[in-house]
C-alpha positions as CSV (number, residue, x, y, z in Angstrom):
1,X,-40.8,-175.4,47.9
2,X,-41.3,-171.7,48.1
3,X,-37.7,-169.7,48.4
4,X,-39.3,-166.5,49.3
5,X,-40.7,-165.5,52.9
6,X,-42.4,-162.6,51.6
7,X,-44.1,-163.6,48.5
8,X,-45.5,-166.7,46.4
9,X,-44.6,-167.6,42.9
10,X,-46.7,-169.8,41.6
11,X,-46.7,-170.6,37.9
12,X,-50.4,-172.1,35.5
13,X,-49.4,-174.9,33.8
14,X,-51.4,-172.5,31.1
15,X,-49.1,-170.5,30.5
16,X,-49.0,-167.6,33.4
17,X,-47.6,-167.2,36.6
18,X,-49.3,-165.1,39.8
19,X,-47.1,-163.2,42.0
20,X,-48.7,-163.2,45.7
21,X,-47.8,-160.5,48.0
22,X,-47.8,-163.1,51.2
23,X,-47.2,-160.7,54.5
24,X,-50.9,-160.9,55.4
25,X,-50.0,-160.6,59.0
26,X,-48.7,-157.2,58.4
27,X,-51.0,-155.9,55.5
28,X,-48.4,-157.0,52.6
29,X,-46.5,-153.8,54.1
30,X,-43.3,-153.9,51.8
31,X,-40.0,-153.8,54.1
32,X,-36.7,-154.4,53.0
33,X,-36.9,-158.4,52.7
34,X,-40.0,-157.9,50.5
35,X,-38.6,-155.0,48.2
36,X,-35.4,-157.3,47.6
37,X,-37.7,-160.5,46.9
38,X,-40.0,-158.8,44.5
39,X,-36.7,-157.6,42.6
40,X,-35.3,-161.1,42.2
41,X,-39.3,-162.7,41.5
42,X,-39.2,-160.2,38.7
43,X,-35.7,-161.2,37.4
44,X,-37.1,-164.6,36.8
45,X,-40.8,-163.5,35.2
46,X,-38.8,-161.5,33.0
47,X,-36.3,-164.0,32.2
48,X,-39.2,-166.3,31.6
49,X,-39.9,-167.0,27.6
50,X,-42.7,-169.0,28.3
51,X,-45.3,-167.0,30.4
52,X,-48.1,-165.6,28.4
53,X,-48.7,-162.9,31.3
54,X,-48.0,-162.7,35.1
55,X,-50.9,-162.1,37.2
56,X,-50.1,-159.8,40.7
57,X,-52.1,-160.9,43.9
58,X,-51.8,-160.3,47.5
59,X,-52.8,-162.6,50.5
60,X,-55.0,-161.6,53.2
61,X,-58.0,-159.0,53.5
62,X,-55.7,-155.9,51.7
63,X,-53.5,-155.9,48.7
64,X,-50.7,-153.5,50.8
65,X,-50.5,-151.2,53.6
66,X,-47.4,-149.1,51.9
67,X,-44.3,-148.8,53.6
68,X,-44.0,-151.2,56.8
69,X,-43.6,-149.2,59.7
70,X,-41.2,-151.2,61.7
71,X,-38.8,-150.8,58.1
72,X,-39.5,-146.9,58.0
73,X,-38.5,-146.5,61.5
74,X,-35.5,-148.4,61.2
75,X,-34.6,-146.3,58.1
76,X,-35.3,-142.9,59.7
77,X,-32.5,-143.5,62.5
78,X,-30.3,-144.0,58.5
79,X,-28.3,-141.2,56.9
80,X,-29.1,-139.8,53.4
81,X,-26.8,-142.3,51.9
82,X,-28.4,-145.4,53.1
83,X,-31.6,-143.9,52.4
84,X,-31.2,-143.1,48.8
85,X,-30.1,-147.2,49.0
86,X,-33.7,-148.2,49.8
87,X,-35.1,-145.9,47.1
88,X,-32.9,-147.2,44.8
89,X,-34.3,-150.7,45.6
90,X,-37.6,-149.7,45.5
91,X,-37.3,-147.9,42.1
92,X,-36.1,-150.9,40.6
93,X,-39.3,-153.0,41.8
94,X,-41.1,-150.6,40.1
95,X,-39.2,-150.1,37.0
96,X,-38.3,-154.0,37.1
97,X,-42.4,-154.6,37.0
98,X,-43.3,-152.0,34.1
99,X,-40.4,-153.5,32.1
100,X,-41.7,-157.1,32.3
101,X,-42.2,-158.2,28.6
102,X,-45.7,-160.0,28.8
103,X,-48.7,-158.1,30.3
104,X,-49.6,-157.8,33.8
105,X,-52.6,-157.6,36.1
106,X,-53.1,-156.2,39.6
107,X,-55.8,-157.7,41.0
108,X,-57.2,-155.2,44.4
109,X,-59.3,-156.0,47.6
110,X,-59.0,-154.1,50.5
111,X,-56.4,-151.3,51.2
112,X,-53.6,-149.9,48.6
113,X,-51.5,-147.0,50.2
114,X,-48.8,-145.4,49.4
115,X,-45.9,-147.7,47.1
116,X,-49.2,-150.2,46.5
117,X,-50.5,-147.7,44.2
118,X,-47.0,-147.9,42.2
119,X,-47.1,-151.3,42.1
120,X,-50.9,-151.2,40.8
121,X,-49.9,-148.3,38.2
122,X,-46.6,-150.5,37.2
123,X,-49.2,-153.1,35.8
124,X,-50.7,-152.9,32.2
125,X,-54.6,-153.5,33.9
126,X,-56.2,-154.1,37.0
127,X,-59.3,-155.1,38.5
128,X,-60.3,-154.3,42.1
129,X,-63.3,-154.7,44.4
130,X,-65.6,-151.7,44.9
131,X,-64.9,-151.0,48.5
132,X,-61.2,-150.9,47.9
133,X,-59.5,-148.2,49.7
134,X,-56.4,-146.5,48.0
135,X,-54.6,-143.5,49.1
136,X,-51.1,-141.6,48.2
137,X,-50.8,-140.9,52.0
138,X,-47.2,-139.7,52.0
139,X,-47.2,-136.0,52.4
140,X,-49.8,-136.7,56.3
141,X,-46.5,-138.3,57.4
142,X,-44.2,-135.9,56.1
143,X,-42.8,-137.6,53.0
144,X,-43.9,-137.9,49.1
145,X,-44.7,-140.4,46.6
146,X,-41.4,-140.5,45.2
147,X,-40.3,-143.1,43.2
148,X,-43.7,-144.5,42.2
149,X,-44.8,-141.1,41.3
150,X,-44.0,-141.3,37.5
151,X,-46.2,-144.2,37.1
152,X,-49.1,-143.2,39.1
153,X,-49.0,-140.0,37.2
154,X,-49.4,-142.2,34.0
155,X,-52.1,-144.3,35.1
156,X,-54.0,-141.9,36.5
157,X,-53.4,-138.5,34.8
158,X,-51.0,-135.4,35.8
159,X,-54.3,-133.4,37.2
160,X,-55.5,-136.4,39.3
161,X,-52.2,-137.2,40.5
162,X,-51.6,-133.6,42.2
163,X,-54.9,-134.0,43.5
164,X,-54.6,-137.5,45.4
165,X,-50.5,-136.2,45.3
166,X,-50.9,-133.5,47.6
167,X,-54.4,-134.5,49.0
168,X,-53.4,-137.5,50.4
169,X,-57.8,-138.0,50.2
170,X,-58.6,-141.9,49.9
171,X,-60.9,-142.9,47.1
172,X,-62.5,-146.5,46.3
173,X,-62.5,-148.5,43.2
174,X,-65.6,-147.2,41.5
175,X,-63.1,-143.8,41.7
176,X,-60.4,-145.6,40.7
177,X,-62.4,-147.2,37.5
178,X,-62.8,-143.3,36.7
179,X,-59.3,-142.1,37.3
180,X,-58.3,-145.4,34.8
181,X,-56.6,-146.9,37.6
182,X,-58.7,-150.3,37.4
183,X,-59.7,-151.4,34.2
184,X,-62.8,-152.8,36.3
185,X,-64.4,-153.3,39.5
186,X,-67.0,-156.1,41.4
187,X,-68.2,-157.1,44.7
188,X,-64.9,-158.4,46.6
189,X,-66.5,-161.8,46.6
190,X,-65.9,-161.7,42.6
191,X,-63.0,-160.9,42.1
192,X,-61.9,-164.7,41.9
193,X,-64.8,-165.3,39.3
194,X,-63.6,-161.8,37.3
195,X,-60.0,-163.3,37.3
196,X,-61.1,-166.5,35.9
197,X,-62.5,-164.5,32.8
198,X,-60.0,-162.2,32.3
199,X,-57.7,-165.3,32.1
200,X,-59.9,-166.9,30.0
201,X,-59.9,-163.9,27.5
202,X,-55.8,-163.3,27.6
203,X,-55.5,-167.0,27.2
204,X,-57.1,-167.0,23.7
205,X,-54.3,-164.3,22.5
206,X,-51.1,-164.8,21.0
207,X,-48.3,-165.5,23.2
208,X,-45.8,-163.7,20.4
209,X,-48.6,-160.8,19.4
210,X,-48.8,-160.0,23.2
211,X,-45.4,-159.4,23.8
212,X,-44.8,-157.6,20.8
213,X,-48.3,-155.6,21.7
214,X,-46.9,-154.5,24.8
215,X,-43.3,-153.4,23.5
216,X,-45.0,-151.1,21.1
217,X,-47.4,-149.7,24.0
218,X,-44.6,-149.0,25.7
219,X,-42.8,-147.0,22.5
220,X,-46.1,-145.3,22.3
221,X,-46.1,-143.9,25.8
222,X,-42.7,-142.9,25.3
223,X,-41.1,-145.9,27.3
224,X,-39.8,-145.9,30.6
225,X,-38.9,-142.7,32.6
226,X,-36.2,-140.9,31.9
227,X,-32.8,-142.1,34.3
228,X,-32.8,-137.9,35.4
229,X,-36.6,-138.5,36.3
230,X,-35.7,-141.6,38.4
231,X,-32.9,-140.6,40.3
232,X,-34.4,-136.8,41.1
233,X,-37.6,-139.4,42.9
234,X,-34.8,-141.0,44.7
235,X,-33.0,-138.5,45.8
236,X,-36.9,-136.8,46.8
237,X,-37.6,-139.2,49.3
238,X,-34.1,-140.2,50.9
239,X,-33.7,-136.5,51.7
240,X,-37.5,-136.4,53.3
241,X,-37.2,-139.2,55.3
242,X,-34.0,-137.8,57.2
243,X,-35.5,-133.7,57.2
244,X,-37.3,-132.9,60.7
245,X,-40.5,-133.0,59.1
246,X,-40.1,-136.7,57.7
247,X,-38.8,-137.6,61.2
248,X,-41.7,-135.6,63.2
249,X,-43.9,-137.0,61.0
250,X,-43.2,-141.2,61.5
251,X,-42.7,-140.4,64.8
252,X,-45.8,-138.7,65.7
253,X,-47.4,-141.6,63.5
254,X,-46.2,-144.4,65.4
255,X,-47.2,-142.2,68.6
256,X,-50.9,-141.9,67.0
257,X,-50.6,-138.4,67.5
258,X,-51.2,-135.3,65.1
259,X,-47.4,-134.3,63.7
260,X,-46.2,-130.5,64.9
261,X,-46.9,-128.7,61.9
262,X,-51.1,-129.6,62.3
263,X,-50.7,-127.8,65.9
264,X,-53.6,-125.6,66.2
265,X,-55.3,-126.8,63.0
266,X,-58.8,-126.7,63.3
267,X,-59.6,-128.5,60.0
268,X,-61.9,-131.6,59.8
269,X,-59.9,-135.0,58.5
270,X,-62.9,-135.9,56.1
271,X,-61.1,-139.4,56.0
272,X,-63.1,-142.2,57.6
């Protein structure tokens, strides 16, 4: 029996467990329910001596839409206090993810936006399909890639992260190969078939050596980020998402209409 409505846990007798994303109906959009489920799946991975790696899927034709819009509306009618709350919550998925102690892998079809890209970064590799579409997309709406914004700087580099940052362009996997974001890419009718192999290849490593492998990646990199760095992302977005803009911004996305401050732009959107 599955005890989550958001998300499948399904554990190889091999050795590994895949975490499915399972909101296809609403493009895996993380809301509260989700945020809260992937914190207590990720308890148990980590609490989990015998899994060789955890393998992180999502049902349905994209990996994740970002933020679910009926959740971000509810939260901008929230004060700062019970904003910060849902970062918090948030943070700790992705902090919760990096720390797990066996290695990871995102596996990508479809659209990543916005927190999808911190749960993709928060993984040690990834494979995607080519015609993936991923996007930090936060600053269009008014808001900014807070709290995943430590690891997507990481993954992707402190130059390509201002770019896609404060761009909010969309890119596709071949990009995303080049940016280091996937370790690989193939037809989205592969990716099963690519899984397989990179199973096949983690499976012939030491359960023990990956573990320790993986702790002393982590020392190398300098660990986790700082507390200071985590709550200052926090505190970022909880006071954007109540600020005029953030508000003007949701709203005039739900309304499918340009926010104020593009009034009189002339610019193209060279988004498809």
């Amino acid at each position: 029996m599955n005890p989550f409505d958001t998300l499948e846990l399904i554990h190889d007798p091999r050795g590994f467990a895949t975490l499915w994303l399972n909101r296809p109906e609403k493009n895996n959009a993380f809301d509260g329910q989700m945020i809260a489920e992937l914190n207590t799946a990720l308890g148990q991975l980590a609490d989990d001596p015998s899994l060789r790696f955890v393998v992180l899927r999502a049902r349905g034709r994209h990996f994740s839409a970002g933020a679910d819009l009926g959740w971000m509306r509810a939260a901008a009618q929230l004060d700062y206090a019970a904003n910060l709350r849902d970062a918090e919550a948030l943070a700790e998925v992705m902090y919760r993810l990096h720390a797990l102690p066996m290695p990871t892998l995102a596996v990508v079809q479809g659209a990543a936006f916005g927190g999808a890209l911190g749960l993709i970064s928060c993984c040690d590799m990834a494979i995607g399909s080519r015609d993936a579409t991923l996007c930090l997309s936060e600053v269009r709406i008014g808001l900014a890639p807070a709290v995943i914004s430590p690891f997507v700087a990481r993954a992707i580099g402190a130059r390509a992260m201002r770019r896609y940052a404060l761009s909010a362009e969309r890119f596709d996997g071949e990009r995303a190969v080049q940016l280091g974001l996937f370790s690989e890419v193939c037809d989205a009718c592969e990716l099963d078939a690519q899984l397989a192999r990179w199973v096949d290849n983690l499976l012939l490593n030491s359960p023990q050596a990956l573990r320790a492998s993986k702790a002393l990646l982590n020392e190398v990199e300098g660990g986790a980020p700082s507390s200071e760095l985590r709550q200052a992302c926090q505190r970022c977005i909880a006071e954007l998402r109540v600020s005029a803009e953030g508000e003007e911004g949701l709203q005039a996305f739900l309304d499918k209409r340009p926010p104020a401050w593009q009034t009189g732009i002339t610019a193209q959107d060279p988004q498809p």
